[in-house]
PDB file with SEQRES, HELIX, SHEET and CRYST1 records, atoms N, CA, C and O in Angstrom:
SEQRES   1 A   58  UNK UNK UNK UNK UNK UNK UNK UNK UNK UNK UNK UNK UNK          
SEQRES   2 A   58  UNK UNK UNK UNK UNK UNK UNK UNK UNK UNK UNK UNK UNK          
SEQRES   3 A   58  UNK UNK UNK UNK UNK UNK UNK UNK UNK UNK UNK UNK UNK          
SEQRES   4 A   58  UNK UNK UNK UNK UNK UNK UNK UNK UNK UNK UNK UNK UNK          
SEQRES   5 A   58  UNK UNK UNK UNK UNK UNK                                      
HELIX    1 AA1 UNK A    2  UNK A   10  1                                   9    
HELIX    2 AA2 UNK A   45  UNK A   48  1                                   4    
HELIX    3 AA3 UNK A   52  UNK A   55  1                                   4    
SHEET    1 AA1 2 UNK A  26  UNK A  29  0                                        
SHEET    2 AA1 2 UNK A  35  UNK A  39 -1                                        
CRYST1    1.000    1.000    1.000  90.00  90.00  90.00 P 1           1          
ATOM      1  N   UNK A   1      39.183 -41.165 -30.955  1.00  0.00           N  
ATOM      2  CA  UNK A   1      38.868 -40.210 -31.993  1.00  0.00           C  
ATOM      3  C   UNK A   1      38.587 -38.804 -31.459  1.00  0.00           C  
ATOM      4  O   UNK A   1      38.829 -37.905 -32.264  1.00  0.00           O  
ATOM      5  N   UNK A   2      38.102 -38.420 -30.204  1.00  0.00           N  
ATOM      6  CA  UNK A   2      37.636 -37.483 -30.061  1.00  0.00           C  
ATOM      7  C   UNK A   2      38.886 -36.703 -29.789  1.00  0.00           C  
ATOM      8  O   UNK A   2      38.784 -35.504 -30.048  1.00  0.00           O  
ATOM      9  N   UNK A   3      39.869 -37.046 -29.395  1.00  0.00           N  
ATOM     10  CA  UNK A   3      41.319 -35.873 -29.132  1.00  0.00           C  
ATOM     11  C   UNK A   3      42.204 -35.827 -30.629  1.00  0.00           C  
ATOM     12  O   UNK A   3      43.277 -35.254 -30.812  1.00  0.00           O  
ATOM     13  N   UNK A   4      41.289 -36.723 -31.764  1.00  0.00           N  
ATOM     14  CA  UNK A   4      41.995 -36.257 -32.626  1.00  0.00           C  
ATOM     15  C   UNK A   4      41.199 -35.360 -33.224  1.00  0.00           C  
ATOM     16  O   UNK A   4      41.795 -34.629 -34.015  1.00  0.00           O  
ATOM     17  N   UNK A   5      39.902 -35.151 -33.091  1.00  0.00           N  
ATOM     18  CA  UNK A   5      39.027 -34.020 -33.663  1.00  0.00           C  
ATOM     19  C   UNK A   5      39.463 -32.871 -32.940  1.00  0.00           C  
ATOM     20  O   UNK A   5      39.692 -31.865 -33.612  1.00  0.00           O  
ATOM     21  N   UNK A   6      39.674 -32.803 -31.309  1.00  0.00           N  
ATOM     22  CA  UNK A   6      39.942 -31.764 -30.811  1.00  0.00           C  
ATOM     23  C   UNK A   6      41.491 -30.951 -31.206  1.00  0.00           C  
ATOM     24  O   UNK A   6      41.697 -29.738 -31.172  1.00  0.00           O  
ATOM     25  N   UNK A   7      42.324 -31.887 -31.526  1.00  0.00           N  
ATOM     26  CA  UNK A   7      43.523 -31.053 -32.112  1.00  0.00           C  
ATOM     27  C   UNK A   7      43.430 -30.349 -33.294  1.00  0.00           C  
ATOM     28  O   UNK A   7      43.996 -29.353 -33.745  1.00  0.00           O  
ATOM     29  N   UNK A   8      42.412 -31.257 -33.764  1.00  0.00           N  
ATOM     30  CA  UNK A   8      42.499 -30.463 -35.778  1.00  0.00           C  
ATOM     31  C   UNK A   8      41.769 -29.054 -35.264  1.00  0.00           C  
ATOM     32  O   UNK A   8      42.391 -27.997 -35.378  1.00  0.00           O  
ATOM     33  N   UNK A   9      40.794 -29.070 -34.850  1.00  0.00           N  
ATOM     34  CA  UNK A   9      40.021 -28.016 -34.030  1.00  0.00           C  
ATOM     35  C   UNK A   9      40.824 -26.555 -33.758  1.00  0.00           C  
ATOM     36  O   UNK A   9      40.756 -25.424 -34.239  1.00  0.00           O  
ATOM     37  N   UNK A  10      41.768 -27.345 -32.521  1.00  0.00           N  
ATOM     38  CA  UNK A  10      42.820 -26.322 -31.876  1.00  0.00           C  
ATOM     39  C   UNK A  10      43.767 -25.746 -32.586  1.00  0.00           C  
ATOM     40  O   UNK A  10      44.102 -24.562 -32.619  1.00  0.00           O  
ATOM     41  N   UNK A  11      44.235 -26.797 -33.236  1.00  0.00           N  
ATOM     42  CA  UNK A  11      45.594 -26.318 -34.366  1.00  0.00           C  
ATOM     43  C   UNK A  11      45.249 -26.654 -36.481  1.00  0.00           C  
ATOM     44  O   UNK A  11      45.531 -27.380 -37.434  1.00  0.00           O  
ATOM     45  N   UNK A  12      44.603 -25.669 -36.115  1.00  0.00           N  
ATOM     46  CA  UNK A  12      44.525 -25.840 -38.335  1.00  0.00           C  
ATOM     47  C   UNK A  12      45.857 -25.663 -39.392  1.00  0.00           C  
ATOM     48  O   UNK A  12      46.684 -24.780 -39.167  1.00  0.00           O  
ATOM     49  N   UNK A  13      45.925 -26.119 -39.977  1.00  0.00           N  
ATOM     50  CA  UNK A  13      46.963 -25.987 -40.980  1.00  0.00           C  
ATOM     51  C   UNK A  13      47.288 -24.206 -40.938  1.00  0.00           C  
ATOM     52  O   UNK A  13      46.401 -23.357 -40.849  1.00  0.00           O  
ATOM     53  N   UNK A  14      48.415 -23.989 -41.005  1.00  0.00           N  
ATOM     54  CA  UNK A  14      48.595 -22.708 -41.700  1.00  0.00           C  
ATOM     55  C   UNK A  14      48.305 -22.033 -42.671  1.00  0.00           C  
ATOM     56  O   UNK A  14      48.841 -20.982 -43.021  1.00  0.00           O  
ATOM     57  N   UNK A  15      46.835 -22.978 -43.517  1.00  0.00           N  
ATOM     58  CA  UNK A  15      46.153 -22.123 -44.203  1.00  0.00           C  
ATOM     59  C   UNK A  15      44.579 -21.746 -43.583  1.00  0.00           C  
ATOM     60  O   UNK A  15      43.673 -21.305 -44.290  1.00  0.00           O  
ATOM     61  N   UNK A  16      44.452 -22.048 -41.951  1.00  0.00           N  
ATOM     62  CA  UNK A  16      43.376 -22.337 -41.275  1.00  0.00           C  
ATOM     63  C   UNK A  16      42.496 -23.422 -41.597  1.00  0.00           C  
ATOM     64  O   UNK A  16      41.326 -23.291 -41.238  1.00  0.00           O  
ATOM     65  N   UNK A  17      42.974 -24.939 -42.474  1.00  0.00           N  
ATOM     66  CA  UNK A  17      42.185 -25.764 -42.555  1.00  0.00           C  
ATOM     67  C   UNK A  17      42.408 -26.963 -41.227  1.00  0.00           C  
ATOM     68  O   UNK A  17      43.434 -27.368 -40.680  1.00  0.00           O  
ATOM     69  N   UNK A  18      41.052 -27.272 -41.033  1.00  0.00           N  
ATOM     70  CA  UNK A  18      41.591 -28.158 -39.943  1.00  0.00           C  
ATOM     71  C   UNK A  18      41.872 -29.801 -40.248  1.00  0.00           C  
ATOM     72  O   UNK A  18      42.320 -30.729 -39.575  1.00  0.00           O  
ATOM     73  N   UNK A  19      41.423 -29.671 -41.463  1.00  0.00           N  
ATOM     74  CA  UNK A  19      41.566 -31.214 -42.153  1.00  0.00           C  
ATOM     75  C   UNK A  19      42.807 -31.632 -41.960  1.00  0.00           C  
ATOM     76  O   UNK A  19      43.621 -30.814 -41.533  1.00  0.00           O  
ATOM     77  N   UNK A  20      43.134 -32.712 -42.178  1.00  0.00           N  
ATOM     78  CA  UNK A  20      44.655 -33.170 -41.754  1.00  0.00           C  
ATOM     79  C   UNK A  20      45.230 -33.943 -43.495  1.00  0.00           C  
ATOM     80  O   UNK A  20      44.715 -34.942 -43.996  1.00  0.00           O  
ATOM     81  N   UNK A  21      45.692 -33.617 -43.739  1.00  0.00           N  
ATOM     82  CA  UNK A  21      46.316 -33.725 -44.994  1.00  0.00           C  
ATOM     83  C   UNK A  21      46.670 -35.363 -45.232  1.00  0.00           C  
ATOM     84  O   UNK A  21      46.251 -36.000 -46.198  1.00  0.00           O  
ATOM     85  N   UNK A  22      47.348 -35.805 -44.380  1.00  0.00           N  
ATOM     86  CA  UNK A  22      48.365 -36.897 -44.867  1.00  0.00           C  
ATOM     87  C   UNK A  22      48.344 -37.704 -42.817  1.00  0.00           C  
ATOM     88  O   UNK A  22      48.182 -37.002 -41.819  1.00  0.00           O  
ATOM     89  N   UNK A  23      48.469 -38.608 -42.813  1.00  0.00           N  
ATOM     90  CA  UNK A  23      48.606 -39.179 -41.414  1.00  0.00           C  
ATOM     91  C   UNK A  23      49.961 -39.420 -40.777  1.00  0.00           C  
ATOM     92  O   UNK A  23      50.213 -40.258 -39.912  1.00  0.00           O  
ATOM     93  N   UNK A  24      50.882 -38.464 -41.396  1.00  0.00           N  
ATOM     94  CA  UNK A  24      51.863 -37.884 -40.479  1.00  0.00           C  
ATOM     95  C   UNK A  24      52.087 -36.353 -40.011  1.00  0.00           C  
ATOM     96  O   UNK A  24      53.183 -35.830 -39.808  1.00  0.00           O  
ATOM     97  N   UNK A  25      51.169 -35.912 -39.919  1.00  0.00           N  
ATOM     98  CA  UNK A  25      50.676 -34.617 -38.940  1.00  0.00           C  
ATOM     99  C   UNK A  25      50.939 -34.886 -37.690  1.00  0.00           C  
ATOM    100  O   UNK A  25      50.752 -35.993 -37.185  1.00  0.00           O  
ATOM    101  N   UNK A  26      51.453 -33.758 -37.016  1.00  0.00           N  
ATOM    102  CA  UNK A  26      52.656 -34.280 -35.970  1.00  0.00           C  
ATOM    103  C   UNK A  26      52.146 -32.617 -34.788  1.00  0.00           C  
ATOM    104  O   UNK A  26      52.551 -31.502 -35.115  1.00  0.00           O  
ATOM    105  N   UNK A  27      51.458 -32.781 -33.796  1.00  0.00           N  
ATOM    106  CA  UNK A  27      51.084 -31.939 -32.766  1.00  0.00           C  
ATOM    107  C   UNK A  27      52.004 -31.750 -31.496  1.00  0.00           C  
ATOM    108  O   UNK A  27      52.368 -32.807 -30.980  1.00  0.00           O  
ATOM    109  N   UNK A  28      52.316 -30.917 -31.075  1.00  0.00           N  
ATOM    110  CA  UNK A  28      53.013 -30.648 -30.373  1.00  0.00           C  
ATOM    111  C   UNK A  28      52.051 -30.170 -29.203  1.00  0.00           C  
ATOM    112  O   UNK A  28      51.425 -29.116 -29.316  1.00  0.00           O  
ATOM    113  N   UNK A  29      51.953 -30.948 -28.113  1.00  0.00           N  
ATOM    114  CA  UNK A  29      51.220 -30.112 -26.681  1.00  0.00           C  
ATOM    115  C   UNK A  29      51.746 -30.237 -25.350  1.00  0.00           C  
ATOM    116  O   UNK A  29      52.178 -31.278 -24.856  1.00  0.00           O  
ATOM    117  N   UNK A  30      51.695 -29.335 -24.911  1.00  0.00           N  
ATOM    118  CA  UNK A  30      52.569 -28.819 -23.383  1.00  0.00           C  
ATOM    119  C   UNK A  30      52.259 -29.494 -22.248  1.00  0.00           C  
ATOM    120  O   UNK A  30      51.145 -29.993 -22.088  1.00  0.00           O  
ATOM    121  N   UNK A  31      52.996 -29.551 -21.564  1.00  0.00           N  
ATOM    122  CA  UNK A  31      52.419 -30.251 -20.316  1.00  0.00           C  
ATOM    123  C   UNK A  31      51.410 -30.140 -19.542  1.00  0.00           C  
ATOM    124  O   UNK A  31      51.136 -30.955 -18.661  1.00  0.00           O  
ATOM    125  N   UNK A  32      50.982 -29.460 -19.717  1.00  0.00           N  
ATOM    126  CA  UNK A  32      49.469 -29.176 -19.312  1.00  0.00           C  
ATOM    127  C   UNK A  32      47.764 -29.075 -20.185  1.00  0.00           C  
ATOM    128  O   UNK A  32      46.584 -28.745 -20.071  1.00  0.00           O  
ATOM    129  N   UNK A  33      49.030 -29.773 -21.254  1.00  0.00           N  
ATOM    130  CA  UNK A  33      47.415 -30.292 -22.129  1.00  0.00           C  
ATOM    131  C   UNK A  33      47.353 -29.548 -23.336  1.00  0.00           C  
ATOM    132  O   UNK A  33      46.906 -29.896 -24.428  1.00  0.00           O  
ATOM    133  N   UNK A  34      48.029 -28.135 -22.873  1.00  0.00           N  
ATOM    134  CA  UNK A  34      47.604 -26.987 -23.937  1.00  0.00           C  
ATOM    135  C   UNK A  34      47.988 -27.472 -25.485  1.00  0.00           C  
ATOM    136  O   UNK A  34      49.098 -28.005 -25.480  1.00  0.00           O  
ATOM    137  N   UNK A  35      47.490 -27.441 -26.565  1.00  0.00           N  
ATOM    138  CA  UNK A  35      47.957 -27.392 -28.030  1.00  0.00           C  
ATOM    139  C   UNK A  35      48.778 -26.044 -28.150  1.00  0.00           C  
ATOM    140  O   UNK A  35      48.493 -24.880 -27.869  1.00  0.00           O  
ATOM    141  N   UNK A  36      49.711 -26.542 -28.584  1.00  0.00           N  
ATOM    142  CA  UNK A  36      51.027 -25.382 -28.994  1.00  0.00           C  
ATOM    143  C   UNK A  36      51.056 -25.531 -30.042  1.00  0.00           C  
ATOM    144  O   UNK A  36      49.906 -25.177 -30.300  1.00  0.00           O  
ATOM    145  N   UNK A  37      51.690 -25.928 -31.434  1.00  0.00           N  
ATOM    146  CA  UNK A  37      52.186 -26.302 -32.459  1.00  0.00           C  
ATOM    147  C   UNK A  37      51.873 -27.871 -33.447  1.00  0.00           C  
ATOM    148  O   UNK A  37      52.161 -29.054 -33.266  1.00  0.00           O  
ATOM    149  N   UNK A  38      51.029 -26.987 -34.696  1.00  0.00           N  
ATOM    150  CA  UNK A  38      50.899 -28.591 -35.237  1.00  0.00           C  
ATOM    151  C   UNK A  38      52.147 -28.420 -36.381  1.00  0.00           C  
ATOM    152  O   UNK A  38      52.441 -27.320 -36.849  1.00  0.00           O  
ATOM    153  N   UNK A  39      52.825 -29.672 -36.752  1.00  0.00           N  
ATOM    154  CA  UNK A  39      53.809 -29.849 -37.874  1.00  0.00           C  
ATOM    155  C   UNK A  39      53.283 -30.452 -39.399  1.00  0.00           C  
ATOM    156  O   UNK A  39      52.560 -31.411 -39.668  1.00  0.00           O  
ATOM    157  N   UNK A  40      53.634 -29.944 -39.838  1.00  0.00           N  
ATOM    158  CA  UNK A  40      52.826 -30.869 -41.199  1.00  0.00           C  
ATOM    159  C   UNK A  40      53.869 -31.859 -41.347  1.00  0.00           C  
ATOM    160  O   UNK A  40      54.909 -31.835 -40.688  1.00  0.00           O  
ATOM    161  N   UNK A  41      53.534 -32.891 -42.375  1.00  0.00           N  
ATOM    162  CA  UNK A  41      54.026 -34.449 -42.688  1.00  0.00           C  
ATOM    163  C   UNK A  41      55.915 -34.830 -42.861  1.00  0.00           C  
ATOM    164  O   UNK A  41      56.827 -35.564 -42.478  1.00  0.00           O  
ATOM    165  N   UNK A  42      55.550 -33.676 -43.742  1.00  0.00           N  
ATOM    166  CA  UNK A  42      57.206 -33.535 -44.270  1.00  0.00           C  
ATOM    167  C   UNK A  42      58.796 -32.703 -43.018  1.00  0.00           C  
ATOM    168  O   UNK A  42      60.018 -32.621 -43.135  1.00  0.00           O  
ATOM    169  N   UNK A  43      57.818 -32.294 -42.008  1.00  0.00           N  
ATOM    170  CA  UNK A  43      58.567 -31.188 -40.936  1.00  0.00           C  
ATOM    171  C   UNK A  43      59.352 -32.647 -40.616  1.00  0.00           C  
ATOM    172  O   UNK A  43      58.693 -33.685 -40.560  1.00  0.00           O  
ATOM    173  N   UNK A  44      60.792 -32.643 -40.414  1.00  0.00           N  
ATOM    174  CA  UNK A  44      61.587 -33.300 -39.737  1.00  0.00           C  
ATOM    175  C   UNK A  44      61.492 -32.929 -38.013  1.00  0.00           C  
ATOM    176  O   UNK A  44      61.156 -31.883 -37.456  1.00  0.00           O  
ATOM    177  N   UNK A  45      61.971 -34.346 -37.407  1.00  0.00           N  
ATOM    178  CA  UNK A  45      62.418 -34.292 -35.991  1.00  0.00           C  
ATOM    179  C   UNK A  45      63.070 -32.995 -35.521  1.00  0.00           C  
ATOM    180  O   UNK A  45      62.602 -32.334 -34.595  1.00  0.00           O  
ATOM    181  N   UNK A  46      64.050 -32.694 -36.123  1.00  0.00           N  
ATOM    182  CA  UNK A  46      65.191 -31.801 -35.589  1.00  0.00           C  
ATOM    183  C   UNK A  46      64.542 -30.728 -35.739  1.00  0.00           C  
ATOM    184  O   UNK A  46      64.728 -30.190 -34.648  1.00  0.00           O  
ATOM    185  N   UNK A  47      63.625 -29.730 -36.595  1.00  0.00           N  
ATOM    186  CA  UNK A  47      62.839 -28.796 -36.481  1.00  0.00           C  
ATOM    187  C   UNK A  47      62.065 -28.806 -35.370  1.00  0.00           C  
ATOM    188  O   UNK A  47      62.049 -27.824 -34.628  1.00  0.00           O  
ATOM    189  N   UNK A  48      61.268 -30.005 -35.095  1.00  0.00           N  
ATOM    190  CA  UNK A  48      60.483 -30.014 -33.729  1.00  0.00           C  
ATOM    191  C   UNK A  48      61.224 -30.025 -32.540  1.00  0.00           C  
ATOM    192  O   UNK A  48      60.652 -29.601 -31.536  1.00  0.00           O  
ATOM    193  N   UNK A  49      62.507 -30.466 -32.435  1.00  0.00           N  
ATOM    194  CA  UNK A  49      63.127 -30.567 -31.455  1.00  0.00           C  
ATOM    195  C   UNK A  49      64.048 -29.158 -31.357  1.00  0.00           C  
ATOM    196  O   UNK A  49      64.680 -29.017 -30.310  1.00  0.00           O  
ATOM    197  N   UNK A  50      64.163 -28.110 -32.379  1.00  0.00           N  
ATOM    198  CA  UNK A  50      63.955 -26.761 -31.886  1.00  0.00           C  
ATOM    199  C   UNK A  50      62.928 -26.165 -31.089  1.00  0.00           C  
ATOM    200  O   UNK A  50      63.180 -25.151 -30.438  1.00  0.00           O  
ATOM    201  N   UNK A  51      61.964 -26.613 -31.076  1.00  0.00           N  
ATOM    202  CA  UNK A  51      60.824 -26.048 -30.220  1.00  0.00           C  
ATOM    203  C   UNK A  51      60.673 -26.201 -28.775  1.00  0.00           C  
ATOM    204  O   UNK A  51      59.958 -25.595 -27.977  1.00  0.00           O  
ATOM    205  N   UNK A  52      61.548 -27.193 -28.616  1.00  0.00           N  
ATOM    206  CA  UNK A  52      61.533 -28.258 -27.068  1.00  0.00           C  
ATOM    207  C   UNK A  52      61.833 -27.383 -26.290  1.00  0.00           C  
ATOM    208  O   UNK A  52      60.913 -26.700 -25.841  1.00  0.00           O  
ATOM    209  N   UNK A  53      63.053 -27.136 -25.915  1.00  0.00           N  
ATOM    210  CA  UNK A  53      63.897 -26.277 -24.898  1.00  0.00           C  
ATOM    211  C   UNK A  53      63.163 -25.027 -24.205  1.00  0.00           C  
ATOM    212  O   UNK A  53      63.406 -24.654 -23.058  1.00  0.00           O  
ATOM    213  N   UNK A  54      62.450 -24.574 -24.865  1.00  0.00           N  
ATOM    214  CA  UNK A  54      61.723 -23.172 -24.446  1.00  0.00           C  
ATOM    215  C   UNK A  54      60.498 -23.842 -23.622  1.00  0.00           C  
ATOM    216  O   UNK A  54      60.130 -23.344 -22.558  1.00  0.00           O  
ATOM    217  N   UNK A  55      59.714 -25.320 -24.322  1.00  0.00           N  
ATOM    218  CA  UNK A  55      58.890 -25.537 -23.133  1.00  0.00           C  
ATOM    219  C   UNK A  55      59.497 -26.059 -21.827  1.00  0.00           C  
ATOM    220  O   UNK A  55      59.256 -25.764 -20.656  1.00  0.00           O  
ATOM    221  N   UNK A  56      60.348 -26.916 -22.373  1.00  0.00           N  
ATOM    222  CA  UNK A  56      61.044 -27.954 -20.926  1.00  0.00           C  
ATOM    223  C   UNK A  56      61.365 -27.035 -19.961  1.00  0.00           C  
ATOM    224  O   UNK A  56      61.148 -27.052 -18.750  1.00  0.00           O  
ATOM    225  N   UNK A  57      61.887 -26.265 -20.630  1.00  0.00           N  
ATOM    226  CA  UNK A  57      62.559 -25.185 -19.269  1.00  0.00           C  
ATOM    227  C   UNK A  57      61.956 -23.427 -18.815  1.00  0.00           C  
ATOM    228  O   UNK A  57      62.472 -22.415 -18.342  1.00  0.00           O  
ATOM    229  N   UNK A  58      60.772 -23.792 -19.231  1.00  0.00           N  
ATOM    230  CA  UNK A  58      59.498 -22.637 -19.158  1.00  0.00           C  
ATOM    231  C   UNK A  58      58.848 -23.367 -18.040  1.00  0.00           C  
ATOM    232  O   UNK A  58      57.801 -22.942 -17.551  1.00  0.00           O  
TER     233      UNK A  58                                                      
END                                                                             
């Protein structure tokens, strides 16, 4: 539980809430731990997997 409090924390909804709506909220974090990007429920794979390339190869 406690790294799921710490993400809502790090990454709030895009209306700054940190509540989590629905339990397919979908976080995106870097290899080094950092929180980058949370997705809300409905965001498809292929949107998140636009995001990939810039970390993998950063």
């Amino acid at each position: 539980m406690p790294l799921y409090v710490w993400l809502k924390t790090h990454l709030p909804d895009p209306d700054g809430n940190a509540d989590i709506k629905w339990n397919f909220t979908k976080f995106l974090i870097g290899k080094d731990g950092t929180p980058i990007k949370r997705f809300e429920p409905m965001t498809s794979p292929e949107d998140i997997a636009a995001e990939l390339p810039g970390l993998l190869n950063g």
